[in-house]
N, C-alpha and C positions, 0 to 999 in steps of 0.2 A: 742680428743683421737685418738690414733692412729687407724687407719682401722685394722681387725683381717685377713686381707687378703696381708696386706706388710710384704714384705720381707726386709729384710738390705743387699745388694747386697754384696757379698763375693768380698774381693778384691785377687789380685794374691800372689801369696808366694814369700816371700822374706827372705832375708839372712839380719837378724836385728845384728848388731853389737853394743854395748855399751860401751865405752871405759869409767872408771871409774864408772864400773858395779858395786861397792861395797858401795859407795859414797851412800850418804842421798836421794839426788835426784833420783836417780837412786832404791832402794828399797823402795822410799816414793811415786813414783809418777809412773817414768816411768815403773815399772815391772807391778804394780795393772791394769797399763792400758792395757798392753800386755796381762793378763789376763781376765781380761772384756771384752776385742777385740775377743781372740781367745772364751770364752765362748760363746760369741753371733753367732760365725762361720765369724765373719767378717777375722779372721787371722785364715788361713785353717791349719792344720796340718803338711803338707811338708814345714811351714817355720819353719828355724830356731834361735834361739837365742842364740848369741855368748856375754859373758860377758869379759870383762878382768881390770886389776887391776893389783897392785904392790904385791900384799898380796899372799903367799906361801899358796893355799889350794888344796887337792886333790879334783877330783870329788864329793867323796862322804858329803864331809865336805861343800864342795859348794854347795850342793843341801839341805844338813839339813837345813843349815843357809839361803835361800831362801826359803824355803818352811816356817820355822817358821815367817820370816819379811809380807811373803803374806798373812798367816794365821794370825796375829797378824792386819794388813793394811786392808784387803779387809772384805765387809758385808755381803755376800753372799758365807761364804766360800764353798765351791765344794772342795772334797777332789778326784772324779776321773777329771777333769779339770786340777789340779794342777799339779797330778803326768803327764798327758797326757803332761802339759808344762814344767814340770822338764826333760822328756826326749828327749822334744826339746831342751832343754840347754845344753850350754859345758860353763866351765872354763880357761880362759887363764892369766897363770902370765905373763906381758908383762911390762918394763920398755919404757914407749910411746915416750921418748927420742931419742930412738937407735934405728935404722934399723933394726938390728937383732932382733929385740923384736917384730916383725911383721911377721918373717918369718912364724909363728907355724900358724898366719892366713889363710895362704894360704891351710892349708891342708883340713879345716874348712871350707872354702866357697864353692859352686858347680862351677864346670867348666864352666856350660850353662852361657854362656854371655847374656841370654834374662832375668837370674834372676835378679828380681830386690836387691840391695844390699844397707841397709842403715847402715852408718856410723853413730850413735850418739855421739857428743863430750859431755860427762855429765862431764867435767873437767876444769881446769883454762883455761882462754882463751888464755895466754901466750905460752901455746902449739898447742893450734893450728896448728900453723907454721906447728911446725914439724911433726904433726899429718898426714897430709894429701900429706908432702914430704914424709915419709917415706910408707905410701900408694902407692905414685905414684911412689918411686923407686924398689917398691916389684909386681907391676904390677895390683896392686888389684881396680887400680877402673876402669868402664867398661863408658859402654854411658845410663847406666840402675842404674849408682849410685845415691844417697843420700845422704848428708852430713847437718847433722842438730848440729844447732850451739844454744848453749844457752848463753844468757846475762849475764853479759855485755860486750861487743864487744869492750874492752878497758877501758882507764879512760880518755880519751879524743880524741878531731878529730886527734888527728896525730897518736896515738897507734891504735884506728880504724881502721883508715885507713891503717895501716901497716898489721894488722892482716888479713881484708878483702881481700890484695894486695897477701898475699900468700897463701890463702886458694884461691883465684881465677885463679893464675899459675895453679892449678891443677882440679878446679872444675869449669866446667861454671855457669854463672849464675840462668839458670833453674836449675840446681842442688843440687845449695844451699837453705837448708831452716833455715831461721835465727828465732828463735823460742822466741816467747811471750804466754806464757799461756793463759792472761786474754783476748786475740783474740778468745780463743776457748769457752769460757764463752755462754752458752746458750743465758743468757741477751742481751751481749755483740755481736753476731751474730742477735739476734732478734732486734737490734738496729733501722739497717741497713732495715731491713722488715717493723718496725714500722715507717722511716722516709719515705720511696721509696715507700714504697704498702699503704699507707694512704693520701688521699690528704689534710686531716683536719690538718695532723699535718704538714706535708712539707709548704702550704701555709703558718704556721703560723710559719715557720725557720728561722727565721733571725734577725736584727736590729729592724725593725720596731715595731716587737712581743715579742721578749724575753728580758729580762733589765738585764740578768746574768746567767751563768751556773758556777755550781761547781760542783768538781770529787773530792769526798774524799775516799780516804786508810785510814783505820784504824786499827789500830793492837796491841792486847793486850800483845803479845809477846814479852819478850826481843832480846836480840842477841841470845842467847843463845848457843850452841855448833860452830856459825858462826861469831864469835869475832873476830880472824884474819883476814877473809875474810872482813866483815862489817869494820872495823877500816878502811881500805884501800879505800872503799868507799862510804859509807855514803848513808842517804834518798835519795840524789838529786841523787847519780848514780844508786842505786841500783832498785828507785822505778820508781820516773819520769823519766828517759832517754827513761825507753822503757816502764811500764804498762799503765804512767797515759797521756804520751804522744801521746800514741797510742789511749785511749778512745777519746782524744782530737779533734784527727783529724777525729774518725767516727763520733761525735758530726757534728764538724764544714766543714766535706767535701763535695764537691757541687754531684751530683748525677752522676755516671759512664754512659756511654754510654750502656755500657753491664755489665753483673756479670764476667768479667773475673779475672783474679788475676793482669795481668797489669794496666788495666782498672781502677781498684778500687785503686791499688798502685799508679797511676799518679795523683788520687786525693787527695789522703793520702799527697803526697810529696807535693803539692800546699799550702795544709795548712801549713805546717814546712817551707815553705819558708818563708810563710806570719808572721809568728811570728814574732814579731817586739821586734829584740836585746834590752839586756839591757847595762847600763851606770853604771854609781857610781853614780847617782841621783834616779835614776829608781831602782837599785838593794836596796839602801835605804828604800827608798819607797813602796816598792812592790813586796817583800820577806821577811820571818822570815824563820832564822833556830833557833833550839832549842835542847836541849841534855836532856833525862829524868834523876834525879835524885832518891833516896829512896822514897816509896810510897807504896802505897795500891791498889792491883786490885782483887775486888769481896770480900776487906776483906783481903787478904791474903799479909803481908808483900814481899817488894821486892826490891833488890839490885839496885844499881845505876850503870848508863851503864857502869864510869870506874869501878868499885866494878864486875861487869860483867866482862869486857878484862882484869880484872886486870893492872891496869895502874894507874898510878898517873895524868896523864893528859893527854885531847885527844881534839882536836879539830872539831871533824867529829861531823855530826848533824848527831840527830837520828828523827827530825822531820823539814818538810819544808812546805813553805804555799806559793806561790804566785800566782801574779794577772796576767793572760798573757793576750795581746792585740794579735790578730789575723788581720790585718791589709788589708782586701781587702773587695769589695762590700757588701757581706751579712754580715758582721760581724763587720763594722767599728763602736766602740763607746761599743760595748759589753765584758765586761770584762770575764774573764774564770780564774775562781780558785781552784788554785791546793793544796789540801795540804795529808801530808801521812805522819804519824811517829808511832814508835812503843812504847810499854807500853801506852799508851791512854785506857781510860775508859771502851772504848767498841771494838768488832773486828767488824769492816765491812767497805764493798766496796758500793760507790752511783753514781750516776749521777744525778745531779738538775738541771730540768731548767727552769728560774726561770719565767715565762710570766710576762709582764707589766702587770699591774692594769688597771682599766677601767677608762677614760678620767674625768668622770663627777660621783659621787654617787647622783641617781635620789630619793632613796629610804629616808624617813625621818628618819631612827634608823642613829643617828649619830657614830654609831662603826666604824670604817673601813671596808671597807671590805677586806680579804684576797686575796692578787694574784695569780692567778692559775701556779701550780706547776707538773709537769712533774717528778716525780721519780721513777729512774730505779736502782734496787735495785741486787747488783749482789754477793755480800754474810754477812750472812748467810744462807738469802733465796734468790733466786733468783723469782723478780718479779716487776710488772710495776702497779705504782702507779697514779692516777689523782685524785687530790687535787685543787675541786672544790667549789663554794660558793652555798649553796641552803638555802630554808627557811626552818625555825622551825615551824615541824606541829604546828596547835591552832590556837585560834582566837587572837586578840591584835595587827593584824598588819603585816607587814611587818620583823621579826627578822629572822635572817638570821647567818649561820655561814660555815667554811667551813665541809667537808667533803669529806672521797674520796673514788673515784671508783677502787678496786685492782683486778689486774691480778695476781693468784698466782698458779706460774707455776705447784708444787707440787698436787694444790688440781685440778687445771685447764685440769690438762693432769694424767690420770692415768697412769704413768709409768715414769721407772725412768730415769733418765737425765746421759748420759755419763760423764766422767770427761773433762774437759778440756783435758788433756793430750792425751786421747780418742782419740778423734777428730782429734785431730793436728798430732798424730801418722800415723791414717788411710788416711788423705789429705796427708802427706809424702811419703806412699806407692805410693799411686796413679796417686802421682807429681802435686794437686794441691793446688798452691803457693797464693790462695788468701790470707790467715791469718795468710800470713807470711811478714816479712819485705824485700824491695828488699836492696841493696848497698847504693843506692841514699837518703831513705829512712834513714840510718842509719847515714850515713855523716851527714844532715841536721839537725838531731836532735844534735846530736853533738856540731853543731855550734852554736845553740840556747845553749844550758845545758854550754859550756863554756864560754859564753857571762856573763852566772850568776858566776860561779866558779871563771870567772876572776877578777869580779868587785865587789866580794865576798872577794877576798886577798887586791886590791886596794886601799878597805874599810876597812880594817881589822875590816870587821864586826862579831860580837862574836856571841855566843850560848846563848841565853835566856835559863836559866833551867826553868825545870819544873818538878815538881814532878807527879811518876808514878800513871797512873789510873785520870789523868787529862785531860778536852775535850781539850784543846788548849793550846800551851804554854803562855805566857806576849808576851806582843805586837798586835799588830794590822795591818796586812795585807789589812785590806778592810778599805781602806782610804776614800772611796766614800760613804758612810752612809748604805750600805750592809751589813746583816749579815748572818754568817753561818744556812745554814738549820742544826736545830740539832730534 
């Protein structure tokens, strides 16, 4: 529990900007966070919050309609709080397109070029571009700015790389922050603590101890209002390019020198190198996509993803499973499998991993024994599992089964845990970039995710349906005698 004597150090005031302030995202995620920040005093009162949007609304229409989305989103509603940050807000109509659509910012921002100034892009990545020309030709970014980019950063290495190329004419490097949620994930940072501050578990990192990790996305959700967006790109861009690619490499990265944000990013990128491309043999073998059909989830009938975008036919997977080989010292011969699709059975996020079994069973109960398992559990709940073999009190012997020892964050720690969003917001402020992706970082995964896309057309390999509220689509991903932790 936390000591009744820490504080949460206040960070400095900053001129938060959101472009695509009306947007899902943007009153789903990022305002609650701005809220629970400034509630805590962690976002002092002289910052302000600048929204803007294509939508014709006066002041006062834009503060009903925010005030109801935060009172409807947040648990803890505080109604002097909210008004306190409804009149840190302004509204701006702005067509993000056009230069002139950014002049009404400047009247909006403070002069003091010490304030810190974040740009949030909560919009298609396609503007980008022009996003941050029309900044730089209005004079509005300083050496004290921000620029937080949300995924996916294209639909492949060459749009990437295009987009990255002109949002960095005008932003340096350290000022970009290229944002993944599931980095901000409690679990997900305590990862990193559990592998580097424990020597029981590091020693036992590698090849020689583990026989397999899986990262499963699971999601009970359809597309739902996100049909045109998801059509365009699918499981493999939308989930694995950056959530499950990311757990991948805190899994499998060798230990930083220091906690710094490069430090930890030059490990990150070593692993994304090491992924070892696929072929049209290997894509066969070692990927499933799959598309939900009409089904049942918890009971309740549900539409099929074209019956969803409305379409007669659609190619895109809405579920993907593969085996990736990470191909240098500690990890050669260990498979890592990825799978994430929506409409499935149940909603949650995991990480397994999976320990060898023991060489010799000495014991005469001829059952097997179970191999010990490492589960790090990052929602619903958030919490860390060990699934170990012990005996059955009594007499009669030796019987034995497993059982496991849980850490569970909620009962473990009286208090309650930030959102992801939280987190990543106030590292932004602050400018630190460790749980964030660098450029290099983004390429590389790129070039692994179109390796499969490519040899995915090559193959003209199709979509296993499956019907909604299923664990797993047809087919078989785990060719090596492996099966899913379920």
């Amino acid at each position: 529990m936390m000591s009744e004597n820490f504080k949460i150090p206040e960070v400095k005031a900053a001129d938060i900007v959101i472009f695509g302030g009306l947007g899902d995202l943007a009153l789903r995620k990022i305002f609650p966070a701005i809220y629970y920040r400034f509630k805590s005093g962690q976002i002092n009162s002289e910052s302000r919050v600048i929204i803007t949007s294509r939508g014709v609304l006066i002041q006062s229409e834009f503060k009903a309609l925010l005030k109801e989305k935060l009172t409807a989103s947040i648990k803890d509603y505080d109604p002097n709080t909210i008004n306190k940050l409804l009149k840190m807000s302004v509204y701006l109509k702005a067509d993000l397109t056009k230069k002139s659509s950014l002049s009404d910012l400047k009247n909006h921002l403070r002069v003091d070029l010490n304030i810190i100034r974040v740009f949030y892009l909560s919009v298609s990545s396609s503007i980008f571009g022009s996003i941050t020309k029309n900044l730089h030709l209005e004079n509005l970014i300083t050496k004290n700015s921000r620029v937080v980019l949300e995924k996916p950063l294209g639909h492949d290495s060459k749009s990437s790389r295009i987009i990255n190329s002109e949002i960095s004419e005008y932003f340096d490097e350290n000022q970009i922050f290229r944002i993944d949620h599931y980095l901000g994930k409690e679990t997900v940072q305590n990862l990193m603590v559990l592998r580097f501050a424990n020597n029981l578990y590091e020693n036992a990192w590698d090849s020689q101890n583990i026989e397999n990790v899986q990262i499963t996305v699971s999601e009970e959700l359809g597309v739902s209002t996100r049909g045109n967006y998801y059509d365009k790109y699918g499981a493999l861009l939308d989930m694995v390019q950056n959530h499950l690619l990311q757990l991948l490499c805190l899994v499998a990265m060798e230990p930083p020198s220091v906690l710094h944000a490069d430090n930890v990013r030059d490990e990150k990128l070593k692993v994304l190198n090491a992924l070892r491309l696929f072929d049209d043999k290997m894509v066969l073998n070692q990927t499933v996509k799959g598309q939900y059909t009409r089904g049942k989830i918890k009971g309740d009938s549900v539409l099929s993803y074209l019956e969803d975008i409305n379409q007669f036919t659609s190619e895109t997977e809405t579920f993907v499973a593969i085996r990736a080989n990470v191909d240098n010292w500690r990890w050669a011969g260990v498979p890592f499998y990825l799978r994430t699709g929506k409409r499935l059975a149940k909603r949650y996020s995991e990480i397994v991993i999976n320990f060898k079994n023991v060489p010799h069973n000495i014991f005469p109960d001829e059952k097997p024994i179970i191999n010990n398992k490492l589960i790090i559990s990052l929602q619903p709940e958030e919490r860390i599992e060990l699934v170990q073999t012990v005996k059955i009190p009594g007499p009669g012997g030796y019987r034995y089964k497993p059982k496991s020892l849980v850490l569970d964050y909620s009962s473990s720690f009286n208090e309650p845990f930030p959102d992801a969003y939280e987190r990543l917001l106030i590292d932004v402020i602050r400018g630190n970039q460790t749980l964030f992706m660098r450029k290099d970082e983004v390429e590389a995964s790129w070039v692994w995710i179109d390796s499969i896309k490519q040899h995915w057309k090559t193959t003209k390999m199709e979509n296993s349906l499956y019907n909604s509220g299923s664990s797993v689509p047809k087919g078989n991903v785990l060719i090596d005698g492996h099966t899913w932790n379920e």
